[in-house]
N, C-alpha and C positions, 0 to 999 in steps of 0.2 A: 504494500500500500504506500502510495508516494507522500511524503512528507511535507505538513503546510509551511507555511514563511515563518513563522514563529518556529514552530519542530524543528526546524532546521537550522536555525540560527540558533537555538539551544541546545544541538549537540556541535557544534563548531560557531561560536561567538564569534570568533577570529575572521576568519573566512566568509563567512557572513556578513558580516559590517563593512570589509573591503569592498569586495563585490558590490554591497548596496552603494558604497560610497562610490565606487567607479560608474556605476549607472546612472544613479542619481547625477552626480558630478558637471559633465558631461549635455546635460538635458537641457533644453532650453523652453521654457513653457510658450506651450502656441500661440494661447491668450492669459493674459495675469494684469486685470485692469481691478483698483479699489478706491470707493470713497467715502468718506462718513462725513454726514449732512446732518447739522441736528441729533446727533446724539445717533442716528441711525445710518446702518451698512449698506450700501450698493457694491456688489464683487460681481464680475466674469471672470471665471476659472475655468482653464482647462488645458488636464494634464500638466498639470506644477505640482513639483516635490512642497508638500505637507510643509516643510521648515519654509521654504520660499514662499510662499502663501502668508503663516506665522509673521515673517519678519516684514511683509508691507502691512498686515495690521497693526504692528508694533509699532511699525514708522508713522501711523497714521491717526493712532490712539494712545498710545503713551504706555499702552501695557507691556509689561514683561511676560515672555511667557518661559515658565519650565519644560523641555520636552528631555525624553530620551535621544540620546545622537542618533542611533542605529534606525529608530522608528523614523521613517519619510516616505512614505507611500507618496504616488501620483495620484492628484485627487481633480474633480472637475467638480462645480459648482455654480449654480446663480444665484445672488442674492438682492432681492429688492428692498429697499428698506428695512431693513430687519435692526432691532435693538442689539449693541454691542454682544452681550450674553448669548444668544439667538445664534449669531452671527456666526461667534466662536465653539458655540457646542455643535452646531450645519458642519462646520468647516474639521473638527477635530473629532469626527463623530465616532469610529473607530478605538478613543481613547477612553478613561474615566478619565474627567478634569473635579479637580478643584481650584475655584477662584479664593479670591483673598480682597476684600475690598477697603475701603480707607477714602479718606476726602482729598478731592482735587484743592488746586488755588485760591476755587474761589468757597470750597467750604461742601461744593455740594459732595454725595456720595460715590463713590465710582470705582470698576473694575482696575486694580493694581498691578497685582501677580495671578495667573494663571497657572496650577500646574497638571502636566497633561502624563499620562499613565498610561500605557498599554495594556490592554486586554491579553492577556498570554497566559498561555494553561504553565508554560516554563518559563520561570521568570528569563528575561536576556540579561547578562552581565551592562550592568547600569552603563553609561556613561552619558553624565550630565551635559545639558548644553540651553546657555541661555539666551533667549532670541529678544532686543529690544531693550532700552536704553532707561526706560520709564518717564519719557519725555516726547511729546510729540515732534516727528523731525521733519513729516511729510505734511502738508496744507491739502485743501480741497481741490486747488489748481492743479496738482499732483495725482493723476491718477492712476500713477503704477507703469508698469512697464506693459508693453504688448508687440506681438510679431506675429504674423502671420504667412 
């Protein structure tokens, strides 16, 4: 019986995480356009590594997020307005997350730290990796990268 993505990278961690990293690496998303208006998300996604995804809503929202290095799947997604939360659980659907919330500048409430978890029957040998600055670096006029 052939072995899923997770089985396999829990009996070789090593060789696992290259390879993904060599694919992943490599990739160039077809479309990877974001923008938050109001507190809410507008994405076109498709076929972008999971972390590349992560780090424009980081650039765009000011969150950090916690992910595993190894964990980056290619993910495709729309999202129309949807509230930051929304946004982030659409997009890292694959993972358990916990958020971590705390007050922006000007007092209100708001998403901080993210951390994101894989779903895996065997755990993968950890390796942290943090995506995101905790400051917004991208504006609205900014809306990501795209190539077709």
């Amino acid at each position: 019986m052939p072995l899923n993505r997770r089985q396999a990278a829990a009996q070789n961690p090593a060789h696992y995480q290259a390879q993904t990293q060599d694919q992943n690496q490599d990739i160039i998303p077809t479309l990877l356009t974001m923008q938050i208006k109001d507190g809410k998300v507008s994405a076109s996604v498709r076929a972008a590594p999971l972390q590349k995804v992560l780090e424009e809503l980081a650039a765009h929202s000011g969150i950090v997020f916690e992910v595993q290095s190894q964990d980056n799947p290619l993910i495709s997604i729309a999202l129309q307005e949807v509230s930051l939360q929304e946004a982030i659980q659409r997009i890292a659907s694959a993972d358990d997350l916990i958020f971590y919330h705390g007050r922006d500048s000007s007092g209100r409430g708001a998403i901080q730290l993210v951390k994101a978890y894989p779903r895996a029957e065997v755990p993968l040998q950890p390796s942290i990796r943090y995506i995101g600055r905790g400051v917004i670096t991208k504006t609205g006029e900014d809306s990501g990268e795209g190539s077709e």
